[in-house]
Structure formats: structure tokens, C-alpha cells
C-alpha positions in Angstrom: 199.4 -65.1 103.0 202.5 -67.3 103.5 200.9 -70.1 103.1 199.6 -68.9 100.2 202.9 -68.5 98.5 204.3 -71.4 99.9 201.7 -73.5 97.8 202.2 -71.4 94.5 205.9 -71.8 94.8 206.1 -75.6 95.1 202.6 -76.4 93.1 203.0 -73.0 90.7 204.2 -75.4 87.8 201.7 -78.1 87.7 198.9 -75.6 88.3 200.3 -73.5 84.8 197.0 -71.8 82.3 194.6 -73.0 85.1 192.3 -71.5 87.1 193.0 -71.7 91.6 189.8 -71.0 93.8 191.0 -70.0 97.2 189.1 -69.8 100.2 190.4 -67.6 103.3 189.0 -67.2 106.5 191.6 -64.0 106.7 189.7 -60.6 105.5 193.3 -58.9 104.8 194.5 -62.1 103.0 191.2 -62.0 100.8 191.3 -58.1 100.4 195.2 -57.8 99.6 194.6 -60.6 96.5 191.4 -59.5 95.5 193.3 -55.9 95.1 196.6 -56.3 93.9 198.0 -55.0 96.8 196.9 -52.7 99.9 198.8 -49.9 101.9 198.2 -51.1 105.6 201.0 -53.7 105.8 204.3 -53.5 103.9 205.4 -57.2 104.5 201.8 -58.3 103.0 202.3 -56.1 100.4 205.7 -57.6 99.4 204.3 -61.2 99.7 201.9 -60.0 97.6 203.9 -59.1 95.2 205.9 -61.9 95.3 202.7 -64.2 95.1 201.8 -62.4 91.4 204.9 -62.6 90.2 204.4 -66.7 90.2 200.3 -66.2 89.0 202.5 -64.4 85.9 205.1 -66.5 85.4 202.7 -70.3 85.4 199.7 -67.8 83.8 197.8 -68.8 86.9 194.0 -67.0 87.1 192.9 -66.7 91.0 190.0 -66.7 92.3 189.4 -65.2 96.2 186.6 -65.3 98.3 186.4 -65.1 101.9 185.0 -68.2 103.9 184.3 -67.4 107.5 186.4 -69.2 110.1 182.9 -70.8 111.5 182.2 -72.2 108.5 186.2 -73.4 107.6 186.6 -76.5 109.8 188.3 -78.6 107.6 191.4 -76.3 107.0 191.3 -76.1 110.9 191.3 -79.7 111.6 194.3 -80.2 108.8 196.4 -77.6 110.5 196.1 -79.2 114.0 196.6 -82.3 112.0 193.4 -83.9 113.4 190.0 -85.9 112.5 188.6 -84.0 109.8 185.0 -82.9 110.5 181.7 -84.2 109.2 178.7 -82.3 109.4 175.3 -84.2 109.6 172.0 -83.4 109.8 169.8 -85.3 111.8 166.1 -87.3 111.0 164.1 -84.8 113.4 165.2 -81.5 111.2 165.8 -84.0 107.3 161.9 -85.3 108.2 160.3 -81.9 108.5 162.4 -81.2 105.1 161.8 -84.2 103.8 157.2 -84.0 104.3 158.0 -80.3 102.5 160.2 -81.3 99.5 159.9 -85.0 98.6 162.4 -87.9 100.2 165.8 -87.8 98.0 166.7 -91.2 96.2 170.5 -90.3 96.9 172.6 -88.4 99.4 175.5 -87.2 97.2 178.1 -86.0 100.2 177.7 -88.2 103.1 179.6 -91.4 104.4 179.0 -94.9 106.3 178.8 -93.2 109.4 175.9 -91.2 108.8 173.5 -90.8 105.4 169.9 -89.5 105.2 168.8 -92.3 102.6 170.0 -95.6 102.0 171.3 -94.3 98.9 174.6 -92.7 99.6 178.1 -91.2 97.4 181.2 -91.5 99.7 184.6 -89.3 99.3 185.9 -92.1 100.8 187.0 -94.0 98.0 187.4 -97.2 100.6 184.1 -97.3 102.0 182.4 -100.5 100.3 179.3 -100.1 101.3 178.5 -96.9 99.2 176.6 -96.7 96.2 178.9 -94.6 94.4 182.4 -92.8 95.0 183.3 -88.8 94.6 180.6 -87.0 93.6 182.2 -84.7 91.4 183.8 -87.6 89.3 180.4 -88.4 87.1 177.5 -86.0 86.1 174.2 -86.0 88.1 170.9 -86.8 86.8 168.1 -87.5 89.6 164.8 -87.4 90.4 165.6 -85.2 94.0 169.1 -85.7 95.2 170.4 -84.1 99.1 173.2 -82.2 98.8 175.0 -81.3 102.0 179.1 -81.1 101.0 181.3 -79.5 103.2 181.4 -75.1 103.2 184.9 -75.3 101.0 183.4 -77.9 98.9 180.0 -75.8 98.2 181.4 -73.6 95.4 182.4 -76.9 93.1 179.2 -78.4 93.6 177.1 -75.3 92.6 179.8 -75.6 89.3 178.6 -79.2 89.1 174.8 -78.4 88.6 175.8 -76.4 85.6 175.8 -79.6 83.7 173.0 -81.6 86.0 169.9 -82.9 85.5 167.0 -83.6 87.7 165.8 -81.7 91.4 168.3 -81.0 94.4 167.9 -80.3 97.9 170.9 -78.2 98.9 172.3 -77.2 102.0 174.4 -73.8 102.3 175.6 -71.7 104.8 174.1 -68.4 105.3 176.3 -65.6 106.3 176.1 -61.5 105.2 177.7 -61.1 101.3 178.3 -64.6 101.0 179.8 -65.3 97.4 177.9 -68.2 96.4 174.2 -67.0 97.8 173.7 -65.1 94.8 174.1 -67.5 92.6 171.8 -69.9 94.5 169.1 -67.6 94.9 169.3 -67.0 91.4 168.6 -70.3 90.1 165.2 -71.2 92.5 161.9 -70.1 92.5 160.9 -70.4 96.0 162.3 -69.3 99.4 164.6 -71.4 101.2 163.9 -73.6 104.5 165.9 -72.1 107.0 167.2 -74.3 109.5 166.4 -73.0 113.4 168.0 -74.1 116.5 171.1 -75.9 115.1 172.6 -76.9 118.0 169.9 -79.5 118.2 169.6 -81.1 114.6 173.5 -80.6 113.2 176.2 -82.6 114.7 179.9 -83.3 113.8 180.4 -87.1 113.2 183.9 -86.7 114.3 183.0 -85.5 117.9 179.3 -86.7 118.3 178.7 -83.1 119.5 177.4 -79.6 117.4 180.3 -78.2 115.7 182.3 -75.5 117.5 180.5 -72.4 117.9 177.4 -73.6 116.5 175.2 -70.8 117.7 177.0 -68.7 115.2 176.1 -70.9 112.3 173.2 -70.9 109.7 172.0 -73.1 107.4 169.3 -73.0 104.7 167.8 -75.9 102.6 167.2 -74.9 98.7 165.5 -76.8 96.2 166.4 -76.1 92.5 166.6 -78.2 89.3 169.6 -79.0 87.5 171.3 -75.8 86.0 172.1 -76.9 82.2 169.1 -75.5 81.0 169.5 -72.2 82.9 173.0 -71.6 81.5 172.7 -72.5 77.9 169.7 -70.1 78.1 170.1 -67.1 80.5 167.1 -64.8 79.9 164.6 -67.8 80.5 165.5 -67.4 84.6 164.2 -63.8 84.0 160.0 -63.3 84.8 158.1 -63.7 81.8 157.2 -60.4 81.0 160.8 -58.7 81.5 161.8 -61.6 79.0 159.3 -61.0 76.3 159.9 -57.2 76.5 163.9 -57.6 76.3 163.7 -60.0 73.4 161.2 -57.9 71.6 163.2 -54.8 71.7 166.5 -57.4 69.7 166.9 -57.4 66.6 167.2 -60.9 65.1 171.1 -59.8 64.3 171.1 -58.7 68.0 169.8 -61.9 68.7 172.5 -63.8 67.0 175.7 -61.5 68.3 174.8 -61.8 72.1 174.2 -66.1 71.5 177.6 -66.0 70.5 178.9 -63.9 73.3 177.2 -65.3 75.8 178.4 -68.9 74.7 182.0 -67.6 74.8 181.4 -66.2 78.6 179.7 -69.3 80.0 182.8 -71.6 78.6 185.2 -69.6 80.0 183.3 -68.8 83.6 183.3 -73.0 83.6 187.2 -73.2 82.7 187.8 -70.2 85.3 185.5 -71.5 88.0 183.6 -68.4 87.8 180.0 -68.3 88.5 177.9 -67.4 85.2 175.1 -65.7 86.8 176.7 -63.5 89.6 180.5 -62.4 88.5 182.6 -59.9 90.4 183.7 -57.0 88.7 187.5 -58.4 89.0 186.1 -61.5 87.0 184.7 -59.5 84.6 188.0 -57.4 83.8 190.1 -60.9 83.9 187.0 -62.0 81.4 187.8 -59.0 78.7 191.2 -59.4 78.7 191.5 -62.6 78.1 189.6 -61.6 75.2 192.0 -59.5 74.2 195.2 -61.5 75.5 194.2 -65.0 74.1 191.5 -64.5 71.9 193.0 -61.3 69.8 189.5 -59.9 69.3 189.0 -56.0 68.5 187.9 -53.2 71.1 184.7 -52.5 69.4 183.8 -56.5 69.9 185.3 -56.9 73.5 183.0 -53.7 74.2 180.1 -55.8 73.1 181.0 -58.6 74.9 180.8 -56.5 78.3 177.2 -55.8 77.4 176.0 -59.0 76.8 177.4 -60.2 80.6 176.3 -56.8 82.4 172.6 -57.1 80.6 172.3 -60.9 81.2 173.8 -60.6 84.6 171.2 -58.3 86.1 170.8 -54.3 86.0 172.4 -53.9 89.4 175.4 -56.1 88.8 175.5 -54.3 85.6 176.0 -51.1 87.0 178.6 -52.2 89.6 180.9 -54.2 87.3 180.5 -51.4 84.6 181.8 -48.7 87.6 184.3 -51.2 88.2 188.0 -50.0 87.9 189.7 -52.3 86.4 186.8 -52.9 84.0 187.0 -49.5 83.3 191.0 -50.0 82.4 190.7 -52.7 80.5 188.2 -50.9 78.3 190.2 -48.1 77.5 
């Protein structure tokens, strides 16, 4: 948490009207930020305090999920001020994947060291022999692309699909109420390939051996399209028959009001780094104020603005962000 509010204090200016993702391997880190507060600890509680006061001041949205420690390596490596780590698949588990799903033309998050096609995008903006330079700087358009980026960097490169074009094989960890899964499973049409026996296929460039408790780790392999399509029009991800039945019971005035809504919550999920699909009910409140706050509209249309994400969203996320407390304060 004092790292945490160490950042904000120095970077809180340059980081003003923007939204922060933050990533914490620390439950009571992630559960004090998430709530405003908590009543276990009176010195978290006060950097707590002290760490919305900044988010107030530089009008600073965050965004907190947890990321287990397994799975937070680079953070570890930069705090014992080490090799940073480089996960890597290897041919005897990407060939089984490979004779299932097709053979990728490019491997968007890999280096000279190690790629699983010729093809490769470096981070390392001095590697010459790559074909291209940070992935995230340019927007994807492939026929089947692998994409393997490290845990902290999974979250941006699900954002980046919003606007791609083409097939992906991607590679996420799997752990129990993992923020991003949702969203993922969401946007494919078939199971994923899980990955078995790790220890034997995944290896850390940095070491040459499995990464640190690599028994704990899993990893699953899902192929989707490009998501452009599938955020410009929502209801189309939904199975034909729940689709034509929700559209037939619109009117074509309905029809029009939700567009618009909808529109306004995909561009501000992009802005916010929020995903469009899967929000949290905390997301959700921020959402509705902001319409309120920045956007000056009335309660009647902010009400109908709710609707549109809960319905969209799903039934069951609807009823947990409806029950939600601060959605529920916001809305009165």
C-alpha cells in the first residue's frame, strides 16, 4: 500500500483525468482500494485515505484487481532488481497446439531468444532482428497471430483486441475468480486447450529452468477473432435465439436509445480500461457518475443507461451490479 502512494505522490500530476490499472499480489492491498477503506488495520486505513485524497485531487480513476504472486514475476524480479523473466513455451506443447488450431504467421510477445514462428514482435525496441517492435504501438490485423504477453501485460492485450482484426491464439493464466477470464470466455466459441504438466513445456528464458513454483501454475490456450466486431455490436455474441427474442420484444425507439447508450459505455470502458463485457459493480457506479459528474445528464437518463449495461452485460452480472452498493447510491 506504500508503494502504492509513493507512485501517486510523485507520478499523481502527470497521471491527472486518466485512468491507472493496478495489479497486486496483496489481497488486503486489493480489498482496502477496491472498498474505500476496511476496519482490520488502522495504518492501511489511513494510507488509504491518504492515497484518495491524491485520486481526488489529479481526478485519477483506479482500477484494482488482484494478480496472484505465482503469476507476478516481473514486479518480483524488479524489486530484487534482477533479470526480468520470460516465459516460453516450448515446440513439444506449441506443435500439439499448433496441428489443433493452425500455425500462427506472427508471435506478437516474444524476443530473439526464443519465438514460436519466424515471425516475431519484440518489447525490446533494440533487438534488430525482429519483425516489428511493441505490440501495443500499432493495431493487429492477422490471419492467426500467438499471443503469449506476460500475466501484468494480459489485461492491455485483451483491450487491444477491441480494435483487432483477424484470429488469435492466446495464452492466459487460469486461477479461481480471475478478472480477465470472463471476458475471454466471453468472446470464443469453443473450449480452451488447457496446458498439462507445465513443468515440462514452459520455461523462463532468464534461468533456462520452469519458473518458480510452477506446479502451482496454469495455463490455457484460447482461440478467438478479433473483438471490433463483438463490441460495436454486443447482442450478436448472444445465441441466436436469445438474440432474436430480445430484439423482437424492442421497440425500434428502444432500439435506437440503447445504440446510443451502449456507444457511450463502450468509449468510456476503452478510456477507463474497463472491460466492456464483464464490469464490476464498482465500475459500473464510477460509470453513472461520471454521467452525472462530466456529462451533466438527468437521473431518469442515467437510470436508463444502467439498463442497457446490466441487460447487455448478462442476467447474472445484471443482478449483482444492480444489488451493488455503491450502484445503488449513486442512483438515488
Amino acid at each position: 500500500m506504500l508503494t502504492v502512494l509513493k507512485c501517486l505522490s510523485q507520478f499523481g500530476l502527470f497521471l491527472s483525468h486518466s485512468s491507472v490499472l493496478l495489479q497486486c499480489d496483496d489481497r488486503s492491498v486489493v480489498a482496502y482500494l477496491r472498498n474505500e477503506g476496511g476496519s482490520r488495520s488502522a495504518e492501511l486505513m489511513n494510507l488509504t485515505y491518504q492515497i484518495f485524497e491524491i485520486l481526488d485531487r489529479f481526478d485519477i480513476h483506479l482500477v484494482t484487481h488482484h494478480l496472484p504472486g505465482r503469476y507476478n514475476s516481473v514486479a518480483d524480479r524488479l524489486s530484487r532488481r534482477s533479470i526480468l523473466p520470460k516465459w516460453h513455451l516450448l515446440p513439444a506443447l506449441t506443435d500439439r497446439v499448433f496441428s489443433k488450431w493452425g500455425v500462427p504467421e506472427v508471435d506478437l510477445f516474444e524476443s530473439a531468444r526464443a519465438h514460436v514462428v519466424p515471425r516475431y514482435v519484440s518489447l525490446d525496441q533494440r533487438d534488430p532482428a525482429a519483425w516489428r517492435h511493441n505490440a501495443f504501438a500499432w493495431e493487429w490485423a492477422f490471419g492467426l497471430a500467438w499471443v503469449f504477453p506476460p500475466p501484468n501485460l494480459l489485461p492491455r492485450g485483451l483491450m487491444h483486441l477491441n480494435r483487432a482484426r483477424g484470429m488469435f491464439l492466446i495464452v492466459a493464466p487460469k486461477w479461481p475468480q480471475a478478472f480477465k477470464r470472463a471476458d475471454l470466455k466471453a468472446r470464443v466459441g469453443a473450449p480452451p486447450f488447457t496446458i498439462q504438466q507445465l513443468e515440462y513445456v514452459l520455461v523462463d528464458l532468464s534461468t533456462g529452468h520452469p519458473p518458480p513454483r510452477v506446479q502451482d501454475l496454469k495455463l490455457d490456450v484460447w482461440k478467438c477473432g478479433g473483438w471490433s466486431r463483438a463490441v460495436e455490436h454486443p447482442v450478436a455474441r448472444k445465441k441466436k435465439k436469445k438474440k432474436r427474442l430480445l430484439w423482437a420484444g424492442w421497440r425500434k425507439s428502444t432500439l435506437n436509445t440503447y445504440r446510443l447508450a451502449w456507444e457511450r459505455w463502450v468509449k468510456w470502458c476503452k478510456s477507463s480500461v474497463v472491460f466492456v463485457s464483464n464490469p464490476s459493480g464498482s465500475e459500473l457506479a464510477q460509470f453513472l457518475a461520471d454521467l452525472h459528474l462530466k456529462e451533466k445528464l438527468a437521473h431518469k437518463t442515467i437510470l436508463v443507461h444502467k439498463s442497457v449495461v446490466s441487460t447487455l452485460c448478462g442476467a447474472e452480472d445484471s443482478l449483482r451490479n444492480s444489488s451493488n452498493v455503491l450502484v445503488k447510491q449513486i442512483l438515488r
